[in-house]
C-alpha positions in Angstrom: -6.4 -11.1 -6.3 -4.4 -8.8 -4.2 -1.8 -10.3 -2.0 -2.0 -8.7 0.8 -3.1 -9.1 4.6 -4.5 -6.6 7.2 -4.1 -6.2 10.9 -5.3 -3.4 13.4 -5.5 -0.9 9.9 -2.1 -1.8 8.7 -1.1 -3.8 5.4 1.1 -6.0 4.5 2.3 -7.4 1.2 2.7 -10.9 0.9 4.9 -12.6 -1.5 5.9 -16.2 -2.2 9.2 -17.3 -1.8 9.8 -21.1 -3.9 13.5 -21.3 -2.9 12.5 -21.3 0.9 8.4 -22.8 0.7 7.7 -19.8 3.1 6.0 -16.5 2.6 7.1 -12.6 3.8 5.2 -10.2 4.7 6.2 -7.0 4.2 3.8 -4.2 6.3 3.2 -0.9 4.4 3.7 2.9 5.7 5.4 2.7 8.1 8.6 4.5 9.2 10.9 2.1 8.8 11.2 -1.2 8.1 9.3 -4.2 9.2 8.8 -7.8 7.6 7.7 -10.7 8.7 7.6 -15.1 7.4 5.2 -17.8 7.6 4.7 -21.2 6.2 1.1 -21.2 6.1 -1.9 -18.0 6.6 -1.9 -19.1 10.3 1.6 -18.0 11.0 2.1 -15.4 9.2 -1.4 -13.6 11.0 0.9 -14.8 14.2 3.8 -13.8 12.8 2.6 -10.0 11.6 1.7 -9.4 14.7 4.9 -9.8 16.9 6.5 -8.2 13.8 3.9 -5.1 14.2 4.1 -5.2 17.9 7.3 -5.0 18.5 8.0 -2.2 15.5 5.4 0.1 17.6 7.4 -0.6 20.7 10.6 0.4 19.5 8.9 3.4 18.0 7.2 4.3 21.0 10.5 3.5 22.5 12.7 5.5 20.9 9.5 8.5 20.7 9.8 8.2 16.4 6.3 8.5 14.5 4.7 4.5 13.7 3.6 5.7 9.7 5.4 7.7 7.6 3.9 10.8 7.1 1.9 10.8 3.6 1.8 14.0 1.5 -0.9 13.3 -0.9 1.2 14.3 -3.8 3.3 12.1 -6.6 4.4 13.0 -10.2 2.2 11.1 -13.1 4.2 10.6 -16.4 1.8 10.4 -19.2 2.7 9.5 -23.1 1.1 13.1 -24.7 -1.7 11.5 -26.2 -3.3 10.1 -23.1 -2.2 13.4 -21.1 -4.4 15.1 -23.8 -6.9 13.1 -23.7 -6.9 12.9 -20.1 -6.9 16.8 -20.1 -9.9 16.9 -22.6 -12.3 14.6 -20.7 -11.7 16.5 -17.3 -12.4 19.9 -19.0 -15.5 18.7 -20.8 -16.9 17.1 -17.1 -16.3 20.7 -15.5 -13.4 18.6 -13.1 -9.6 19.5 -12.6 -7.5 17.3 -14.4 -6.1 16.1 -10.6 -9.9 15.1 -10.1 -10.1 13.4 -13.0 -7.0 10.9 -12.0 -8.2 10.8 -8.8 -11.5 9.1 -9.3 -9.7 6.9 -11.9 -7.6 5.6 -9.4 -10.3 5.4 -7.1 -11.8 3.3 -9.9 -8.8 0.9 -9.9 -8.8 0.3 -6.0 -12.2 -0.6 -6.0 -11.9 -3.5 -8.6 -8.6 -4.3 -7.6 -10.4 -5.0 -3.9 -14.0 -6.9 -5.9 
């Protein structure tokens, strides 16, 4: 189960807090900070909005980007045996190695979403 909540084609990351009884929501890519809490699914839809809304505003405000820029790239730290296995099934499918972890990650975001 993934705990996470979407709204206009952003998401946010929900996490419990016991100390309080509430949840936060934390809403992903975006160039800065935003967060927002709720008791209950109800409020926290409610609540990531005004959150959302009034991050774009201050964005639009203040004339900054809403999402951070993404570059595509990140560094992968294999052990060396998974690297070279990794590195043998690409070559014997005909595939880059950087194709190879990109469908298996493609992989894990579709079960991870099932």
């Amino acid at each position: 189960m993934m705990n996470t909540m979407t709204l206009d084609g952003y998401t946010a990351v929900i996490r419990y807090n016991p100390e309080t009884d509430e949840f936060r929501g934390e809403i992903q890519g975006l160039n800065g900070g935003a967060d927002f809490y709720g008791k209950n699914p109800q409020e926290l839809r409610r609540e990531f909005k005004a959150s959302l809304d009034f991050f774009i505003e201050m964005c639009e405000k203040h004339g900054r980007a809403v999402r951070k820029p993404a570059s595509g790239k990140f560094v992968v730290r294999l052990p060396p045996d998974l690297h070279q296995a990794a590195t043998t099934v690409a070559q014997a499918e005909g595939i880059s190695l950087n194709a190879l972890m990109e469908r298996a990650v493609r992989h894990e975001l579709s079960d991870a979403a099932a």
